[in-house]
mmCIF file of the N, C-alpha and C atoms, coordinates in Angstrom:
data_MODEL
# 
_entry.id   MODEL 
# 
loop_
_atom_site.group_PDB 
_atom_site.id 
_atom_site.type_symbol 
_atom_site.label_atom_id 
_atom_site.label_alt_id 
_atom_site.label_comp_id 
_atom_site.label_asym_id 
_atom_site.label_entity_id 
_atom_site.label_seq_id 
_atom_site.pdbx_PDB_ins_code 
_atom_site.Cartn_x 
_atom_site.Cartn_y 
_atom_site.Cartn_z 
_atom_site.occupancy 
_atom_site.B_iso_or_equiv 
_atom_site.pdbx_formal_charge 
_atom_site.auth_seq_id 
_atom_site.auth_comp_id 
_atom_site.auth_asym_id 
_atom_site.auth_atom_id 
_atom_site.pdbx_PDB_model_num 
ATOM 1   N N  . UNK A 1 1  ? 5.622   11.515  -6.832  1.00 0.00 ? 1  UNK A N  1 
ATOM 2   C CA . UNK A 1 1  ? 4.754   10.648  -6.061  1.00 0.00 ? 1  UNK A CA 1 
ATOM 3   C C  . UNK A 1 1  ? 4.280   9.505   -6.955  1.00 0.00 ? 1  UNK A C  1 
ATOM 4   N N  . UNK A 1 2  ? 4.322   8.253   -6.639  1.00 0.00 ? 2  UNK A N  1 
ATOM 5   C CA . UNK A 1 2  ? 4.079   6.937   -7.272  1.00 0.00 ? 2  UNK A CA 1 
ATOM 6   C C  . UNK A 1 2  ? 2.320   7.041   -7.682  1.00 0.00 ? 2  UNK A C  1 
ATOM 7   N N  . UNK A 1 3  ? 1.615   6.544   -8.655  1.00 0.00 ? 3  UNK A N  1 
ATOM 8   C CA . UNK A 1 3  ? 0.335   6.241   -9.108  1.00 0.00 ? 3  UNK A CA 1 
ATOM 9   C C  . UNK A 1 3  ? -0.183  5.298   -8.187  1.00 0.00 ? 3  UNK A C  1 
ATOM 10  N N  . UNK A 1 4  ? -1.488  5.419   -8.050  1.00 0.00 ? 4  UNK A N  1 
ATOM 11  C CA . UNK A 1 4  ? -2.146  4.452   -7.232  1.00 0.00 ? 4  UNK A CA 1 
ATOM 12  C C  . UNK A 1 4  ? -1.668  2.943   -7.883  1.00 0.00 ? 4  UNK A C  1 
ATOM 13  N N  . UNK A 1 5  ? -1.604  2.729   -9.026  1.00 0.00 ? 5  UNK A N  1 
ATOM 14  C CA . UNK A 1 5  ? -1.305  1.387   -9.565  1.00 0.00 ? 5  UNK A CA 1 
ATOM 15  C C  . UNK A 1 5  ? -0.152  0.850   -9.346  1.00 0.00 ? 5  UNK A C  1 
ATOM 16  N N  . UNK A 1 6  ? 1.182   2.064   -9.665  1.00 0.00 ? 6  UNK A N  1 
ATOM 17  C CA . UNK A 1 6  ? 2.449   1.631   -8.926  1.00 0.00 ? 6  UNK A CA 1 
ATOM 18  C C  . UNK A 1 6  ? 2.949   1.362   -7.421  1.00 0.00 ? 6  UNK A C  1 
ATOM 19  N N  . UNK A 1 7  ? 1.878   2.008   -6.946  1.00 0.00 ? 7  UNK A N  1 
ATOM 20  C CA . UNK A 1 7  ? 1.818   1.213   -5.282  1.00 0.00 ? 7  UNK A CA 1 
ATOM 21  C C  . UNK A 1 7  ? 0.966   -0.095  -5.223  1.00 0.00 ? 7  UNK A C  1 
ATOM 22  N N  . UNK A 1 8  ? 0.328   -0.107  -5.528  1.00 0.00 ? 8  UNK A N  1 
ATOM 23  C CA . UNK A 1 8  ? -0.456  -1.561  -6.048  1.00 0.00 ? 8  UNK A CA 1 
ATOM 24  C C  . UNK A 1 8  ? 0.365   -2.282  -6.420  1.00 0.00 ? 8  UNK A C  1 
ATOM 25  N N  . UNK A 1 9  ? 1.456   -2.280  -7.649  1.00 0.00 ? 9  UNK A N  1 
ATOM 26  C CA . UNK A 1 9  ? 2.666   -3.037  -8.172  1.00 0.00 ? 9  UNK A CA 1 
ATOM 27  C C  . UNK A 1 9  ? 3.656   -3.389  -7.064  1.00 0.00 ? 9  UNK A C  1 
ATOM 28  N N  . UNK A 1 10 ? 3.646   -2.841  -6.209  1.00 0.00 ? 10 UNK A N  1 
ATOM 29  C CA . UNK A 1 10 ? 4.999   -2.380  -5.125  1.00 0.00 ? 10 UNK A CA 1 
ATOM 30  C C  . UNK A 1 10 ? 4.221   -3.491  -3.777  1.00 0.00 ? 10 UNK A C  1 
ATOM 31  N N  . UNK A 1 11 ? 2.689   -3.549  -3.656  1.00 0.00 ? 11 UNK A N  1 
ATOM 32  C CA . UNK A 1 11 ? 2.617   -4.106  -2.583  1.00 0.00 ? 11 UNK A CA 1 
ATOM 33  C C  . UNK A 1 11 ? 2.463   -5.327  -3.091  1.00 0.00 ? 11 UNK A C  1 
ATOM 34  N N  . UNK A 1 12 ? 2.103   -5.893  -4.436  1.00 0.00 ? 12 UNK A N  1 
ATOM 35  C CA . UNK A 1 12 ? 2.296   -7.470  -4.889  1.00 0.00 ? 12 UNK A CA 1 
ATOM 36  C C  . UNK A 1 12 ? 3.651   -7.872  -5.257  1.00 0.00 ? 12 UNK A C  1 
ATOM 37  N N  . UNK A 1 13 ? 4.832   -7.109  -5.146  1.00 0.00 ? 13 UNK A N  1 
ATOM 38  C CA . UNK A 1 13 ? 6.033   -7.245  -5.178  1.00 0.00 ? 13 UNK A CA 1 
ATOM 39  C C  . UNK A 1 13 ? 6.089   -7.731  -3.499  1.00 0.00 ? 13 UNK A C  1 
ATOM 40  N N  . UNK A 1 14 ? 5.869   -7.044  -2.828  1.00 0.00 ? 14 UNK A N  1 
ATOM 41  C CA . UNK A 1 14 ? 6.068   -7.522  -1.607  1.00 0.00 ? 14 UNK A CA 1 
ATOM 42  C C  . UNK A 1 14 ? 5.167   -8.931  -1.143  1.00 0.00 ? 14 UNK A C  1 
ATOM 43  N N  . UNK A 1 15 ? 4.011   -8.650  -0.951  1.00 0.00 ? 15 UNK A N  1 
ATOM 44  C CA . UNK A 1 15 ? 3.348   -9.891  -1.138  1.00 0.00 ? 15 UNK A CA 1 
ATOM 45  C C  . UNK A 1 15 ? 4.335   -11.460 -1.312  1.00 0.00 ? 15 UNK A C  1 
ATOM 46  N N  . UNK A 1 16 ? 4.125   -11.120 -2.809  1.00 0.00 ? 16 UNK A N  1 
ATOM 47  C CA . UNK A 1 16 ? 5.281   -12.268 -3.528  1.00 0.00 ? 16 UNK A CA 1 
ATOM 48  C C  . UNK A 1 16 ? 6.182   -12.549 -2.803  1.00 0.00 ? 16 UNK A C  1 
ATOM 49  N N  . UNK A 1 17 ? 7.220   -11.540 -2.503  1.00 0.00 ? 17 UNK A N  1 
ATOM 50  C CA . UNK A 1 17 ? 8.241   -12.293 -1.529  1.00 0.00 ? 17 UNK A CA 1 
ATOM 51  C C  . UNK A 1 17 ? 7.732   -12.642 -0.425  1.00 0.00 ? 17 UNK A C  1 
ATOM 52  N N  . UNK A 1 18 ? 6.828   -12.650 0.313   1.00 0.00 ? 18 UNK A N  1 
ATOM 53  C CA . UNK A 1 18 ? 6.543   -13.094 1.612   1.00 0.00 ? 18 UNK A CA 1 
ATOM 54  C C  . UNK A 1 18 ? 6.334   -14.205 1.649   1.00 0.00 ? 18 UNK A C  1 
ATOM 55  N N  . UNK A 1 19 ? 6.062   -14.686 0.089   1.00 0.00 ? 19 UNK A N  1 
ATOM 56  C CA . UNK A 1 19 ? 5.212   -15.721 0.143   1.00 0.00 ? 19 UNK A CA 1 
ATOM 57  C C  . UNK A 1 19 ? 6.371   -16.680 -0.315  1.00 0.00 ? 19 UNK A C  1 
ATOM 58  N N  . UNK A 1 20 ? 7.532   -16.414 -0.796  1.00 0.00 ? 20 UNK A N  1 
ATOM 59  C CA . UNK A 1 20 ? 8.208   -17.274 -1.867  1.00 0.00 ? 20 UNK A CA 1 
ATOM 60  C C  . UNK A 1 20 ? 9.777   -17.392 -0.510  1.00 0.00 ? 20 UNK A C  1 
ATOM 61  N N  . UNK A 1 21 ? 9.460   -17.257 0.528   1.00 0.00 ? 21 UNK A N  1 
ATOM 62  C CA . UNK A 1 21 ? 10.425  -17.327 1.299   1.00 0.00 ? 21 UNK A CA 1 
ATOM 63  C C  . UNK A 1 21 ? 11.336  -16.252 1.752   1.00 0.00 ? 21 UNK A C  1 
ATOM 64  N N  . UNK A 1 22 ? 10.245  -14.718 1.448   1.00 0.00 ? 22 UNK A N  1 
ATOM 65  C CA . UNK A 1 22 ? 10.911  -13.688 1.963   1.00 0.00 ? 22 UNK A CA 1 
ATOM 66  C C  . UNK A 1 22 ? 10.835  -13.864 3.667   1.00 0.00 ? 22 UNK A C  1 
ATOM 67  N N  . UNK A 1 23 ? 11.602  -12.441 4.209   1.00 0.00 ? 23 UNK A N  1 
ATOM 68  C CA . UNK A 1 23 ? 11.367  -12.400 5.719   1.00 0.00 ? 23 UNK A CA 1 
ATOM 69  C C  . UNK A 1 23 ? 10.677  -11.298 5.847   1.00 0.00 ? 23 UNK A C  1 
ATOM 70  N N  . UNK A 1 24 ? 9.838   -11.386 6.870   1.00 0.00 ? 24 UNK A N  1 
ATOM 71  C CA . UNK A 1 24 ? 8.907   -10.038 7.563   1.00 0.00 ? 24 UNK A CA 1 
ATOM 72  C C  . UNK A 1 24 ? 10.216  -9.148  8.516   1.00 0.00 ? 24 UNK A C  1 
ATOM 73  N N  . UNK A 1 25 ? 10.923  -9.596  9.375   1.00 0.00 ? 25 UNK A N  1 
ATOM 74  C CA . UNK A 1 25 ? 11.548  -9.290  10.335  1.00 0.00 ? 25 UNK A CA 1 
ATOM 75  C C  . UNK A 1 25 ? 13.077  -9.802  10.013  1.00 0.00 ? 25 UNK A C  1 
ATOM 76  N N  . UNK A 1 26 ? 14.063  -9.173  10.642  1.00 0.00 ? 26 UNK A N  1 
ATOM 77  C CA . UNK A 1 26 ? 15.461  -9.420  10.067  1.00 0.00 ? 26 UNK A CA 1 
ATOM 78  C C  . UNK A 1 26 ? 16.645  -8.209  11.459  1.00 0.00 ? 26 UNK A C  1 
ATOM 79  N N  . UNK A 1 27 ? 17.596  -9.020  11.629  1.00 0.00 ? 27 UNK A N  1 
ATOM 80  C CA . UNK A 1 27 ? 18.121  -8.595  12.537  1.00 0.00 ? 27 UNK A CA 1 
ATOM 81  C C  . UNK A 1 27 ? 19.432  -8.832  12.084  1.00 0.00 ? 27 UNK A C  1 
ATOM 82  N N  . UNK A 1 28 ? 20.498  -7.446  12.142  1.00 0.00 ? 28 UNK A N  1 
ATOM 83  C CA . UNK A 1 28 ? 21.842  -7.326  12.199  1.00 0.00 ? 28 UNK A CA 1 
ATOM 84  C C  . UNK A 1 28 ? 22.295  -6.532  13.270  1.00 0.00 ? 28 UNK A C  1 
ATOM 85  N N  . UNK A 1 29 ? 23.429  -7.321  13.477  1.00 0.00 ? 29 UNK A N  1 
ATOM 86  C CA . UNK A 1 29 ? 24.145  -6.930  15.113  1.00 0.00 ? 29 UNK A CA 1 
ATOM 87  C C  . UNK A 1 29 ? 22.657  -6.373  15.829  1.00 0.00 ? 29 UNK A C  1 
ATOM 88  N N  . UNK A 1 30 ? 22.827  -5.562  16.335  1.00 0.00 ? 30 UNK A N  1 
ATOM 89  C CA . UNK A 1 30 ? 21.650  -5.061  17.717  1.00 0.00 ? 30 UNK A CA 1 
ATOM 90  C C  . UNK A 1 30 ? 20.771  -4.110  16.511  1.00 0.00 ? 30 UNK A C  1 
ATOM 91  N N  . UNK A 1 31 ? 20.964  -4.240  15.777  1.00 0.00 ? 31 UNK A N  1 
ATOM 92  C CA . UNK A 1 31 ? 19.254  -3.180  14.884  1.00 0.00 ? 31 UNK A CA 1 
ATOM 93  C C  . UNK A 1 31 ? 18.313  -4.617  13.919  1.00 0.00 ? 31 UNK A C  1 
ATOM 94  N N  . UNK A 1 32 ? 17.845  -4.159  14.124  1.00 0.00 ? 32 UNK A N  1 
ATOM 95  C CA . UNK A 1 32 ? 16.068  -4.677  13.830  1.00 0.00 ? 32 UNK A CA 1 
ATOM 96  C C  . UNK A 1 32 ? 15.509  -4.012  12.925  1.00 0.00 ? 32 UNK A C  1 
ATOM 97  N N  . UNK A 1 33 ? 15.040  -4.867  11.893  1.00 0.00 ? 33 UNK A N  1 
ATOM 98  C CA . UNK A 1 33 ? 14.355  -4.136  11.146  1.00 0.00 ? 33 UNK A CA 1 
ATOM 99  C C  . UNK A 1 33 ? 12.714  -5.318  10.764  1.00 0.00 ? 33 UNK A C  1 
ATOM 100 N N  . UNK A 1 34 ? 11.519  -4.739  11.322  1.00 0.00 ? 34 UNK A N  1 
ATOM 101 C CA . UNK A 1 34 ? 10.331  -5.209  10.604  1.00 0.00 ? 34 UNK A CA 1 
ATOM 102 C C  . UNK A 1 34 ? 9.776   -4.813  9.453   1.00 0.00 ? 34 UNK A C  1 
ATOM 103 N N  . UNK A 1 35 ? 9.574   -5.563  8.369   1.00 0.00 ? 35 UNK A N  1 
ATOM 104 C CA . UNK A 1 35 ? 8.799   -5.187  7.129   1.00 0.00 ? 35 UNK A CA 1 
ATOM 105 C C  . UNK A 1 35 ? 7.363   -5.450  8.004   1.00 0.00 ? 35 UNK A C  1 
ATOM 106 N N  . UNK A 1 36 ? 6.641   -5.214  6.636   1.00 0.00 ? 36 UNK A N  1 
ATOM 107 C CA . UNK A 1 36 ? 4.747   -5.392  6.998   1.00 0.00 ? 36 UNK A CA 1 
ATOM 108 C C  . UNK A 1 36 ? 4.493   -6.860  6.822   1.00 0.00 ? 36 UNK A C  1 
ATOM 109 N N  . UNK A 1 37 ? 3.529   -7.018  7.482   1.00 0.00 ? 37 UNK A N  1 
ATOM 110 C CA . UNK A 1 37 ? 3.269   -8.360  7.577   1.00 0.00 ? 37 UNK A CA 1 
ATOM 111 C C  . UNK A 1 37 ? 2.013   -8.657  6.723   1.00 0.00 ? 37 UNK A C  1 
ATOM 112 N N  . UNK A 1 38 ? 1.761   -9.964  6.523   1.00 0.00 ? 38 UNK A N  1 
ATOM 113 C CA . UNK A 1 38 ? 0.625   -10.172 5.235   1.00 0.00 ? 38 UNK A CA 1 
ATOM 114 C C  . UNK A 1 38 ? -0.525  -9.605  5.260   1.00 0.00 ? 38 UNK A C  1 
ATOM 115 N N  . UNK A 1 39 ? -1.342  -10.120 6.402   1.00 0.00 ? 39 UNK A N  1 
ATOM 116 C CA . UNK A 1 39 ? -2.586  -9.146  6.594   1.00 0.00 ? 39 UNK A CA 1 
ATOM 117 C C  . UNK A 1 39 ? -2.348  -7.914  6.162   1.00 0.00 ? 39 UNK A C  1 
ATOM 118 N N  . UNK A 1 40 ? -1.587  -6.772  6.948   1.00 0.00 ? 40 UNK A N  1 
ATOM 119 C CA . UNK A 1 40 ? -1.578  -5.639  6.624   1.00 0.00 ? 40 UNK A CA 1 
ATOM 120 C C  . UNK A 1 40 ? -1.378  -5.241  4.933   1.00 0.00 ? 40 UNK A C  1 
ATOM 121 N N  . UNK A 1 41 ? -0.880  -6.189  4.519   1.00 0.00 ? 41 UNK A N  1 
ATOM 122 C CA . UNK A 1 41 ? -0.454  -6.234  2.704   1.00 0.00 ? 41 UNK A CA 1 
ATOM 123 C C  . UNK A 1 41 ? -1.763  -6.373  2.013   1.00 0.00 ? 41 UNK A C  1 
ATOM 124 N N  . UNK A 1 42 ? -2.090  -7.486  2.689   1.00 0.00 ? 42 UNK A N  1 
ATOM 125 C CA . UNK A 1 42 ? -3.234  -7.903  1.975   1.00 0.00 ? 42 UNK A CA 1 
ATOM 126 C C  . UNK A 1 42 ? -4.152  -6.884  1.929   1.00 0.00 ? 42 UNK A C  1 
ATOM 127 N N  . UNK A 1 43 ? -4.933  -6.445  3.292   1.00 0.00 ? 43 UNK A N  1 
ATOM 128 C CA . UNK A 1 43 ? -5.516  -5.524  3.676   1.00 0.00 ? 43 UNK A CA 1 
ATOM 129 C C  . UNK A 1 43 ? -5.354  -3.915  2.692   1.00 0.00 ? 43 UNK A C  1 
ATOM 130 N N  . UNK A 1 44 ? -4.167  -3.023  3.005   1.00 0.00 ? 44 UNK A N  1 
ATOM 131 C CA . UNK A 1 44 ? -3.850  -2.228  1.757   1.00 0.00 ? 44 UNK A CA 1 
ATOM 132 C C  . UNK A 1 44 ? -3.986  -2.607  0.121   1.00 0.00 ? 44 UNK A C  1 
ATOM 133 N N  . UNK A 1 45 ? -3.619  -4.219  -0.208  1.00 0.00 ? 45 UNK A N  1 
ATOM 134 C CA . UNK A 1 45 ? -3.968  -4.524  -1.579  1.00 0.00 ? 45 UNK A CA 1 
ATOM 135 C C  . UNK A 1 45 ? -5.444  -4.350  -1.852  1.00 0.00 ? 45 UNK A C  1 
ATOM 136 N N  . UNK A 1 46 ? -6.664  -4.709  -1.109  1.00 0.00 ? 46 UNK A N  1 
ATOM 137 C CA . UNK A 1 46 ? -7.772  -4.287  -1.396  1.00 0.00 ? 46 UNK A CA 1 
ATOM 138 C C  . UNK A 1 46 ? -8.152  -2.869  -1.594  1.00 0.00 ? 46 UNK A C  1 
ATOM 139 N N  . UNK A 1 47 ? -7.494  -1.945  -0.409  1.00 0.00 ? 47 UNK A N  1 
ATOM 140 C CA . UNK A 1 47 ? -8.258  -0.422  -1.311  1.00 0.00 ? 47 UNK A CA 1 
ATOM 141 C C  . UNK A 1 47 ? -7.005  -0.151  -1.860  1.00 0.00 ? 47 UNK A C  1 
ATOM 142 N N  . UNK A 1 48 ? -6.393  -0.405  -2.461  1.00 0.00 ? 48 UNK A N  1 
ATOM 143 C CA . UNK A 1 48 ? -5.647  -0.225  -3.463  1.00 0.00 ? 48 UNK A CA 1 
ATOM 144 C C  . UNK A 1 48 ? -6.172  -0.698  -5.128  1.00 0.00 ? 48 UNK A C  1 
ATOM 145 N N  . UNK A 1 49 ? -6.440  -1.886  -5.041  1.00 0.00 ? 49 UNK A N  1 
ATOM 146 C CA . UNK A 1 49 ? -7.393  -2.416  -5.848  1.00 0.00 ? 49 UNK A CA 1 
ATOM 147 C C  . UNK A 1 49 ? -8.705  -1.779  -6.100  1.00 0.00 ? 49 UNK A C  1 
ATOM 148 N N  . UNK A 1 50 ? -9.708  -1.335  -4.748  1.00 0.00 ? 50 UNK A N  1 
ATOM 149 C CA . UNK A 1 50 ? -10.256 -0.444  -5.270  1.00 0.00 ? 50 UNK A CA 1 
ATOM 150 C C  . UNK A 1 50 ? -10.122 1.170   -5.932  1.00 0.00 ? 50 UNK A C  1 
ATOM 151 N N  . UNK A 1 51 ? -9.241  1.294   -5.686  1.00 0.00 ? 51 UNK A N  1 
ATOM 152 C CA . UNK A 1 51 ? -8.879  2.733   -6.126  1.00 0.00 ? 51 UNK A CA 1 
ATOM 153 C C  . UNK A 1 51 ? -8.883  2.708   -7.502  1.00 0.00 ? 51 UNK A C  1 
ATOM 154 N N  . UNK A 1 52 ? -7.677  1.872   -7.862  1.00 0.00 ? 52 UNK A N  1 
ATOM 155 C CA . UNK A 1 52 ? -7.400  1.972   -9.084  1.00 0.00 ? 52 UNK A CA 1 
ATOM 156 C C  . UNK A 1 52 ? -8.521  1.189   -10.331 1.00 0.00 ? 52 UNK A C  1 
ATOM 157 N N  . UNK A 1 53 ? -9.439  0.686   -9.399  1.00 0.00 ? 53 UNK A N  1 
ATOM 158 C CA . UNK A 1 53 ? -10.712 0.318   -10.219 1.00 0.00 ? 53 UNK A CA 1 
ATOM 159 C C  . UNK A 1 53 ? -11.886 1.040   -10.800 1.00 0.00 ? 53 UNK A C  1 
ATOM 160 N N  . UNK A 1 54 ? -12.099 2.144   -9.204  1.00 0.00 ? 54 UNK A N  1 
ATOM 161 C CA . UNK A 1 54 ? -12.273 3.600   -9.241  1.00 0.00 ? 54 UNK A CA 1 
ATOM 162 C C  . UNK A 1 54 ? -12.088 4.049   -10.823 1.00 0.00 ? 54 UNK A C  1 
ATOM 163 N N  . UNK A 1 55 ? -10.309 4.282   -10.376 1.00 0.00 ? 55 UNK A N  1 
ATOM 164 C CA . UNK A 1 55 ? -10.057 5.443   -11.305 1.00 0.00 ? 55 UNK A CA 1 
ATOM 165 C C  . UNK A 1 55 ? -9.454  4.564   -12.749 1.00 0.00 ? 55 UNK A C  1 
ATOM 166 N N  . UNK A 1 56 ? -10.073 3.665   -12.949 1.00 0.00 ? 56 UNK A N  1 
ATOM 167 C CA . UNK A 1 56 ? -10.197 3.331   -14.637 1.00 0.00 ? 56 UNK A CA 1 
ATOM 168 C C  . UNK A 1 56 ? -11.423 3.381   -15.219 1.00 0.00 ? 56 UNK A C  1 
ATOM 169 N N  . UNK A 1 57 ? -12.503 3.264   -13.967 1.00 0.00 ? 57 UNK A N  1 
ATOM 170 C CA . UNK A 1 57 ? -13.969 3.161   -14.576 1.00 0.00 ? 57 UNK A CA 1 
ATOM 171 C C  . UNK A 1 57 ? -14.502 4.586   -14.896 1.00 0.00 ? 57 UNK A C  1 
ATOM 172 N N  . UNK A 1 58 ? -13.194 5.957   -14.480 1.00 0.00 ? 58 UNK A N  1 
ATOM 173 C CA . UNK A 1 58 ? -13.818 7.280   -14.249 1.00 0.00 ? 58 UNK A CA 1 
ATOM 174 C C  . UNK A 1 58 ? -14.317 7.614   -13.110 1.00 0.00 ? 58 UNK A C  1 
ATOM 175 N N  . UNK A 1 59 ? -14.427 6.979   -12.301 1.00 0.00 ? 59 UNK A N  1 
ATOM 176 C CA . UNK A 1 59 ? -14.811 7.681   -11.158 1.00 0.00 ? 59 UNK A CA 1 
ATOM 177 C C  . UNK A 1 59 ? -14.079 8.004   -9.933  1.00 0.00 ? 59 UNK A C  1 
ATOM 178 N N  . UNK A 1 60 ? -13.987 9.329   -10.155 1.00 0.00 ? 60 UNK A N  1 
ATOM 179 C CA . UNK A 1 60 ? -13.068 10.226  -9.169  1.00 0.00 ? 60 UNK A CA 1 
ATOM 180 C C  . UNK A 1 60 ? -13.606 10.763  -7.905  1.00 0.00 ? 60 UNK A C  1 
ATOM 181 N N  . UNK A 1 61 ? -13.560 10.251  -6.396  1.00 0.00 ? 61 UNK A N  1 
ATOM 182 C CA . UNK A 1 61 ? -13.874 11.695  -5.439  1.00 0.00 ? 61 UNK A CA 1 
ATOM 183 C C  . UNK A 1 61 ? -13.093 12.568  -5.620  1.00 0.00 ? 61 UNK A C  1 
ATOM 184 N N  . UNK A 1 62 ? -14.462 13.331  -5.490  1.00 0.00 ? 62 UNK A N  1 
ATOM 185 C CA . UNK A 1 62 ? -13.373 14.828  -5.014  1.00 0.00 ? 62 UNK A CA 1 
ATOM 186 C C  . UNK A 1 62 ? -14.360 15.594  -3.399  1.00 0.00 ? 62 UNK A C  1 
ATOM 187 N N  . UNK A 1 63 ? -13.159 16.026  -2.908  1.00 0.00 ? 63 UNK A N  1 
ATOM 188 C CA . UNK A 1 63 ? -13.694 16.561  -1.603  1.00 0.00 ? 63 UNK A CA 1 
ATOM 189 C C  . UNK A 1 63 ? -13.411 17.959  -1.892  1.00 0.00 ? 63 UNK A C  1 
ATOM 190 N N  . UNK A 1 64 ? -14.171 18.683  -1.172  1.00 0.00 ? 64 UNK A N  1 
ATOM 191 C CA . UNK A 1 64 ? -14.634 20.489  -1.630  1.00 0.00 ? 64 UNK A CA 1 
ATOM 192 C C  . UNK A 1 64 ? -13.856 20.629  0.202   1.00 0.00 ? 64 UNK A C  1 
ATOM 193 N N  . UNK A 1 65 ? -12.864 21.508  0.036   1.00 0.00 ? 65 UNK A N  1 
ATOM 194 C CA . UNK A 1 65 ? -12.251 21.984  1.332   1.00 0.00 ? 65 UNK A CA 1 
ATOM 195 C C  . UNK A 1 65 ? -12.371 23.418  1.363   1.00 0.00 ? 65 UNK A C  1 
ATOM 196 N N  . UNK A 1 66 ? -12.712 23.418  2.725   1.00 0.00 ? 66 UNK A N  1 
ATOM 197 C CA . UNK A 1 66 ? -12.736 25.027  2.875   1.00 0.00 ? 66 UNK A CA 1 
ATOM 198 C C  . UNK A 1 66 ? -12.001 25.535  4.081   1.00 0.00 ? 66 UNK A C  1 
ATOM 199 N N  . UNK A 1 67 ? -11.623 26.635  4.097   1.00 0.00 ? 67 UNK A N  1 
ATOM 200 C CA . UNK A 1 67 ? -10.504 27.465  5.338   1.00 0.00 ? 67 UNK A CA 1 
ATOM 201 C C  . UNK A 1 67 ? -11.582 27.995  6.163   1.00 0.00 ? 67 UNK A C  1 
ATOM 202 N N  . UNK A 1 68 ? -11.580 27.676  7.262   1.00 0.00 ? 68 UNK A N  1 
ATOM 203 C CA . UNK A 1 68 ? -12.740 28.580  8.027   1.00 0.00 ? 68 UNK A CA 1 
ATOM 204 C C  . UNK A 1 68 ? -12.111 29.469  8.876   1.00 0.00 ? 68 UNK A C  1 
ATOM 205 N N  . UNK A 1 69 ? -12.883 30.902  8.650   1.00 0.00 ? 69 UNK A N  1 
ATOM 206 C CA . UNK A 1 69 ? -11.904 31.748  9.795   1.00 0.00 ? 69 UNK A CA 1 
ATOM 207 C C  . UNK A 1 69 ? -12.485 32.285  10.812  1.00 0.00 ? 69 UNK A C  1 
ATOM 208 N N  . UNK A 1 70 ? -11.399 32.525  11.254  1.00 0.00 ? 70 UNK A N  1 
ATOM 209 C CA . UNK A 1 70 ? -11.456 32.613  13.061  1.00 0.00 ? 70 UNK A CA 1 
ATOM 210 C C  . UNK A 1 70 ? -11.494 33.746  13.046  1.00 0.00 ? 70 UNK A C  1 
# 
């Protein structure tokens, strides 16, 4: 599974091309294919950014799970 930072790396890779004359959307013979569009990039780059800001400053959630029985 990729680090919060290497998905962070992966969505300013994308970003970048969107911006440098990539395509969102792309069509061969009858299949279709949509990538994500900027907002949504952008949008994930922020808590992504926070995460990994999070977890350089040390600070980790942690959630306490419990099984409840029936």
């Amino acid at each position: 599974m990729a680090s919060t930072q290497q998905l962070l790396d992966q969505i300013e890779t994308a970003i970048e091309a969107l911006l440098t004359g990539g395509h969102s959307q792309y069509s061969i013979g009858s299949r279709s294919v949509t990538k994500l569009d900027l907002p949504s990039l952008f949008s994930e780059r922020r808590l992504l950014q926070a995460e990994v800001s999070r977890e350089s400053n040390g600070m980790v959630r942690l959630a306490k799970m419990a099984r409840t029985s029936k």
